[in-house]
DOZA-996206 format. One record per residue (C-alpha): residue in three letters; x, y, z. Coordinates in steps of 0.02 Angstrom, whole numbers, plus 50000, padded with zeros to 5 digits. Each point is the difference from the previous one (the first is absolute). Example, Ala and Ser with C-alpha at 12.3 -4.5 7.8 and 13.67 -1.06 7.14 Angstrom:
<sites>
+-----+-------+-------+-------+
!   r !     x !     y !     z !
+-----+-------+-------+-------+
! ALA ! 50615 ! 49775 ! 50390 !
! SER ! 50069 ! 50172 ! 49967 !
+-----+-------+-------+-------+
</sites>
This chain:
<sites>
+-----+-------+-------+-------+
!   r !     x !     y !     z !
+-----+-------+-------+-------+
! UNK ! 54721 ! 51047 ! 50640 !
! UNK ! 50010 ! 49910 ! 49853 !
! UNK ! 49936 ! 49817 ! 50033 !
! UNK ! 50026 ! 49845 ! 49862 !
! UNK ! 49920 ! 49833 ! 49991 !
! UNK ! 50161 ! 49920 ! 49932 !
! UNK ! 50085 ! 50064 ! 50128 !
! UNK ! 49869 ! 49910 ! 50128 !
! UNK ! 50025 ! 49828 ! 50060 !
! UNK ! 49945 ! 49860 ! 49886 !
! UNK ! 49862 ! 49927 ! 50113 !
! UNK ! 49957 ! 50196 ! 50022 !
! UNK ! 49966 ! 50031 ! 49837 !
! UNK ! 49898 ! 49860 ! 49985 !
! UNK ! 49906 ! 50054 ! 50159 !
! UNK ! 49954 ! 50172 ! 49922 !
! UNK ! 49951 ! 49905 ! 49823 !
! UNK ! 49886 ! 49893 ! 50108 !
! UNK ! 49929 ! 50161 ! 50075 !
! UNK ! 49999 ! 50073 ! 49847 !
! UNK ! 49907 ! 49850 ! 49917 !
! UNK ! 49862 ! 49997 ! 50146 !
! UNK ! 49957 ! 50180 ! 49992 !
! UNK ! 49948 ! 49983 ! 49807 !
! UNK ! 49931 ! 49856 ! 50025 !
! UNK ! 49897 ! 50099 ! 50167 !
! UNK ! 49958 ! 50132 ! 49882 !
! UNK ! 49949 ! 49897 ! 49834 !
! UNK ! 49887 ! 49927 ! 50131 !
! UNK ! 49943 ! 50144 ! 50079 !
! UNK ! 49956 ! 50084 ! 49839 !
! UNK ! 49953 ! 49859 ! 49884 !
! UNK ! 49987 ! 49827 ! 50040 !
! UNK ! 49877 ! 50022 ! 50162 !
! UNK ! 49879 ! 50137 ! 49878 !
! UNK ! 50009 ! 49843 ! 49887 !
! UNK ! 49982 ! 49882 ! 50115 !
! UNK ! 49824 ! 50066 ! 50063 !
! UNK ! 49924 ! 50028 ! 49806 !
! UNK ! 50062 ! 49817 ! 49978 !
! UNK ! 49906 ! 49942 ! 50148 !
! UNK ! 49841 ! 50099 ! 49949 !
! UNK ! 49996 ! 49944 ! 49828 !
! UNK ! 50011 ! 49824 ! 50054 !
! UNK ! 49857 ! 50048 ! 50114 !
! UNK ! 49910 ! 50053 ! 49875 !
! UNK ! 50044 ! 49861 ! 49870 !
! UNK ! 49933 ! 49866 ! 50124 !
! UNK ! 49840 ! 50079 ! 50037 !
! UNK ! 50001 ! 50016 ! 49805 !
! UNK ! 50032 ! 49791 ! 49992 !
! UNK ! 49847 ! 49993 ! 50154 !
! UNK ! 49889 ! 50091 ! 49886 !
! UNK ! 50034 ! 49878 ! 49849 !
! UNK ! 49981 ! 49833 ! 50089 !
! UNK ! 49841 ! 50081 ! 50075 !
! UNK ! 49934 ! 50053 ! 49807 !
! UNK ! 50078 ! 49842 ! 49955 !
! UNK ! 49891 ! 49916 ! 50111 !
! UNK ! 49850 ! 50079 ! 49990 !
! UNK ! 50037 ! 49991 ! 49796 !
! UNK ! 50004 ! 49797 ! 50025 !
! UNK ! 49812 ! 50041 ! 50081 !
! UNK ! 49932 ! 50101 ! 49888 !
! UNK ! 49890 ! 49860 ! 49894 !
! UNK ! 49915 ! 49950 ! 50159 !
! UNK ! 49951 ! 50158 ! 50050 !
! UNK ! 49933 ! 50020 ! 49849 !
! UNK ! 49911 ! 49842 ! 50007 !
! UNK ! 49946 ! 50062 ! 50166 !
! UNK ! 49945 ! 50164 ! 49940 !
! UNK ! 49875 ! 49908 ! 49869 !
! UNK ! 49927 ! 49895 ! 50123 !
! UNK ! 49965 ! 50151 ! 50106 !
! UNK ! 49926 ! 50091 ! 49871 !
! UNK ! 49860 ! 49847 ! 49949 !
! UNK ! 49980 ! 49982 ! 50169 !
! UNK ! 49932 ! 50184 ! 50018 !
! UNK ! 49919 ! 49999 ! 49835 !
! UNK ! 49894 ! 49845 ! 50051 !
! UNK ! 49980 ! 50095 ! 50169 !
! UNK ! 49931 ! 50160 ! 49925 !
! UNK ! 49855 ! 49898 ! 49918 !
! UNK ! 49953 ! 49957 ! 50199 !
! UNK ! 50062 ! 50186 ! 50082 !
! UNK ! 49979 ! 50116 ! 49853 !
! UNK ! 50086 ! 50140 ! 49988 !
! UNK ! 49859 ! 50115 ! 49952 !
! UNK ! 49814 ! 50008 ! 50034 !
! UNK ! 49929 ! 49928 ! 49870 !
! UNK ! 49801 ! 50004 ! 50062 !
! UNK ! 49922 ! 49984 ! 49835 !
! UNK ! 50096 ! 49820 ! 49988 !
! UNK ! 49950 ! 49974 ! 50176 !
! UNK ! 49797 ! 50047 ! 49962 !
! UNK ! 50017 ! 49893 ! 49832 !
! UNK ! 50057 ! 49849 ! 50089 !
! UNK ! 49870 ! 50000 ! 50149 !
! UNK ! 49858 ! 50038 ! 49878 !
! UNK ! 50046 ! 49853 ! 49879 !
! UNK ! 50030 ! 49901 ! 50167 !
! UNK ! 49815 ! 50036 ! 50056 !
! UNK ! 49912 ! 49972 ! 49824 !
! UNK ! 50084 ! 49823 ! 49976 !
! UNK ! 49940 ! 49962 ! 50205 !
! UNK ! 49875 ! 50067 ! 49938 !
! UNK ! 49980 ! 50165 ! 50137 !
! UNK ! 49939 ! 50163 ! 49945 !
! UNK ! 50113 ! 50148 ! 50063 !
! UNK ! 49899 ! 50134 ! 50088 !
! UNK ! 50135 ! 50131 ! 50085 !
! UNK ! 50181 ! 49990 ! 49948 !
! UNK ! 50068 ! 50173 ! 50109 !
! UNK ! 50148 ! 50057 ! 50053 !
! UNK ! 50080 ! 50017 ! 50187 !
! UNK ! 50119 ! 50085 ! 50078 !
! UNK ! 50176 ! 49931 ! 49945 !
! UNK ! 50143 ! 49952 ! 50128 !
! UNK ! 50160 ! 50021 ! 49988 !
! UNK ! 50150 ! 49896 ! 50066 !
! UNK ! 50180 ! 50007 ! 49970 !
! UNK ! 50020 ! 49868 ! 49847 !
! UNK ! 49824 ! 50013 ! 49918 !
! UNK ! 49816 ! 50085 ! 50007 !
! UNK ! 49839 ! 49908 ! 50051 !
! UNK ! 49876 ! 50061 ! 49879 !
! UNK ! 49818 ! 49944 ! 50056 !
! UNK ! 49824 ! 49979 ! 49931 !
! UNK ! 49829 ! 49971 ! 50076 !
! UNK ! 49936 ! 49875 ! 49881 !
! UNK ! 49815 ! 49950 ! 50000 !
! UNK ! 49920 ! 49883 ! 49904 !
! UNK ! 49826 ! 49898 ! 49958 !
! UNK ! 49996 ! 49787 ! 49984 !
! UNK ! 49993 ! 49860 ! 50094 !
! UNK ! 50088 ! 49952 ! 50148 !
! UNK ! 50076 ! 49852 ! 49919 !
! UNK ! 50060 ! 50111 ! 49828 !
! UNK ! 50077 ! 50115 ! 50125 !
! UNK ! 50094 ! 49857 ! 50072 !
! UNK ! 50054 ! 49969 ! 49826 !
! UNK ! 50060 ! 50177 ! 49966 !
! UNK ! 50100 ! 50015 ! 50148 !
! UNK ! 50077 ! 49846 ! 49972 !
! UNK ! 50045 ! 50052 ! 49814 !
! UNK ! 50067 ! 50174 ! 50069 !
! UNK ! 50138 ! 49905 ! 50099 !
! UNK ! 50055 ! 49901 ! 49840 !
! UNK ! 50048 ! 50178 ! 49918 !
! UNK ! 50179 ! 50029 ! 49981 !
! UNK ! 49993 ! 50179 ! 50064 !
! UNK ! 49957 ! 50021 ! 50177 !
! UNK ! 49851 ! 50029 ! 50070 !
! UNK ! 49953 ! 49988 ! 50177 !
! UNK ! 49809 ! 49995 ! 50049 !
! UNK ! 49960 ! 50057 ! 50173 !
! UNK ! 49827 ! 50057 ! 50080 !
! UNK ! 49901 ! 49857 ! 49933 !
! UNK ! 49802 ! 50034 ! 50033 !
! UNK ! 49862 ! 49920 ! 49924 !
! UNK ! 49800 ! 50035 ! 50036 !
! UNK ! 49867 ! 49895 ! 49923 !
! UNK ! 49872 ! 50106 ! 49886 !
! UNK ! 49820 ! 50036 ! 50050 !
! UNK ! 49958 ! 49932 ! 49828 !
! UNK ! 50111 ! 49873 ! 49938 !
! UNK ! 49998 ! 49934 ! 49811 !
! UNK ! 50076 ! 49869 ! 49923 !
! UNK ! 50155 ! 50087 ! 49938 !
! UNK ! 50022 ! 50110 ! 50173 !
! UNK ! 49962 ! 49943 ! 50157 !
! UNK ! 50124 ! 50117 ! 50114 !
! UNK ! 50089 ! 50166 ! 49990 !
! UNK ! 50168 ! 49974 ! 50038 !
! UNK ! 50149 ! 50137 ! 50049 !
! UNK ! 50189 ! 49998 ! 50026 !
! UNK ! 50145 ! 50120 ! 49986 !
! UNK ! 50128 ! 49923 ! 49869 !
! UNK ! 50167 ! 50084 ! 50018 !
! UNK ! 50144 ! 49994 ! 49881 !
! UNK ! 50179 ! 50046 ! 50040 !
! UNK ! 50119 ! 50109 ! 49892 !
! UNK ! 50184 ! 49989 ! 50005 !
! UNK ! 50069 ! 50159 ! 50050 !
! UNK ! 50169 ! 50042 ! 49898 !
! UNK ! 50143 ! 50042 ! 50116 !
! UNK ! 50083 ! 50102 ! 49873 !
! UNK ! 49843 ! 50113 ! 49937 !
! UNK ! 49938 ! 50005 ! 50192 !
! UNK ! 50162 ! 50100 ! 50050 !
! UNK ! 49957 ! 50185 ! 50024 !
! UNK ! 50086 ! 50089 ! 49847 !
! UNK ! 50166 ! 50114 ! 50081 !
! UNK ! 49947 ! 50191 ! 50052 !
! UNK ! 50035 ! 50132 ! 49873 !
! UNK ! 50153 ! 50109 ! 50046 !
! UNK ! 49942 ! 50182 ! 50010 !
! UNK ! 50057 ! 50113 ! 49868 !
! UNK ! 50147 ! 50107 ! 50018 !
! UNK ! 49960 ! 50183 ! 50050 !
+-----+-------+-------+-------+
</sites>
């Protein structure tokens, strides 16, 4: 059976064009436009987390000088700090000071030992049973110009006994425990990683 479209209707040959016209459009759809449609969407994803990214460099770009500034501040701050809290244990510098401390009080230094050293989590205490020879008036003096020193050092266990025979430059024996403190470097205090083992 041998079926023509000119021999159709006119409104039914406009009926199948319509028909005809939707189904291409259905399948250019189907096959194209929709595949299209969802890379479109996910590149304009993408391109506005892209714009997020530069107005937040942007931003932080606009910053950058005052962190800077910031940074410089920080880093006098703890340079000025280490000169209090050391980093290291510098005991000869700590000996050097007490004994010029004691000659211009003028004290005599007797013991200068070390004790046990404790340990906390942001520095060490690093003790020493001092004991020296004067006056108690040039040991007033001493202590005084020991709390005047930049780096610090804290004097605890204070005892002081009058001699059997006192003289004119030495009339008691005095003893104390002066402790400095020494900043403890987060980055060199973390335990170094395990060592893989070898491959067998």
């Amino acid at each position: 059976m041998n079926i023509s479209l000119s021999k159709l209707p006119w409104h039914a040959q406009m009926g199948v064009f319509f028909a005809l016209a939707l189904a291409a459009v259905g399948v250019f759809y189907y096959f194209y436009a929709s595949a299209a449609q969802v890379e479109l969407d996910a590149r304009l994803q993408k391109l506005q987390g892209l714009q997020a990214e530069i107005a937040s460099g942007t931003a932080v770009g606009r910053r950058l000088p005052q962190f800077k500034k910031d940074v410089a501040t920080l880093e006098a701050r703890l340079e000025a700090l280490k000169a209090v809290l050391p980093e290291q244990k510098d005991i000869g510098a700590l000996i050097l000071n007490m004994q010029t401390l004691a000659m211009q009080s003028n004290l005599r230094i007797t013991t200068f030992k070390p004790v046990a050293t404790v340990t906390k989590p942001m520095h060490v205490e690093v003790p020493h049973a001092v004991e020296l020879d004067g006056t108690y008036h040039n040991f007033g003096v001493f202590l005084d110009r020991l709390g005047k020193l930049p780096r610090i050092i804290q004097v605890s266990d204070i005892g002081i006994k009058a001699k059997d025979r006192p003289e004119l430059t030495g009339t008691v024996s005095a003893r104390c425990v002066a402790t400095t403190f020494v900043l403890i470097d987060p980055v060199k205090a973390k335990p170094a990683p395990a060592a893989k083992p070898a491959p067998r």
